[in-house]
N, C-alpha and C positions, 0 to 999 in steps of 0.2 A: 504494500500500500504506500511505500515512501515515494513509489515512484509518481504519486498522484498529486501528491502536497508540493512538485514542481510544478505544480499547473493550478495551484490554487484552491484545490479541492481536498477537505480534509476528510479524517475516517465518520466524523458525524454527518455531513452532507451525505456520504453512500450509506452510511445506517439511515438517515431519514427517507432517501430515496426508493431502499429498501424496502423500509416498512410502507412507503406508499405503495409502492408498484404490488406487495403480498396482498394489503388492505383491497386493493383493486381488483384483484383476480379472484379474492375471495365474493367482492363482490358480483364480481359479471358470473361464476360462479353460481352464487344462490340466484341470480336470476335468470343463470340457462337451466335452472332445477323449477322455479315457481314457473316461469314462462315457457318454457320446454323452446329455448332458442335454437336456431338453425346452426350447423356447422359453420357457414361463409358467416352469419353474423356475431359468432363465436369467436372464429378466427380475426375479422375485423376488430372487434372489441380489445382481442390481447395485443395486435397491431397499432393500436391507439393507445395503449396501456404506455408499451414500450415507448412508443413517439413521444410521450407526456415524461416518462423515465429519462431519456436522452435529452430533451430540454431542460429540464428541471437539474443535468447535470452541465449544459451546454451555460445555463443561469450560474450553478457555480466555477465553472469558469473562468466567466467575463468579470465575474462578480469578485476580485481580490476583495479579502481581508486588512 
């Protein structure tokens, strides 16, 4: 992980990201079990999960301490 804190991004930024990205897929999860979602719109959803994860690390970043 040292190699990350050359770029600005410390180990709490990827534990937060983390726990967002888990949080997320728990959730699109419980709602391809109550909604009975489609595969394409399954797989869209973790696609957008990630996109949201990659930003949120692209934020820390830009973002110096």
């Amino acid at each position: 992980m040292d190699f990350l804190t050359e770029f600005g991004i410390t180990q709490t930024d990827l534990i937060n990201i983390t726990a967002i990205v888990v949080v997320l897929l728990i959730i699109l999860g419980a709602l391809r079990a109550v909604f009975r979602l489609t595969r394409t719109l399954m797989r869209t959803g973790c696609v957008i999960i990630f996109l949201i994860a990659g930003f949120l690390l692209l934020l820390s970043y830009l973002n110096p301490v």
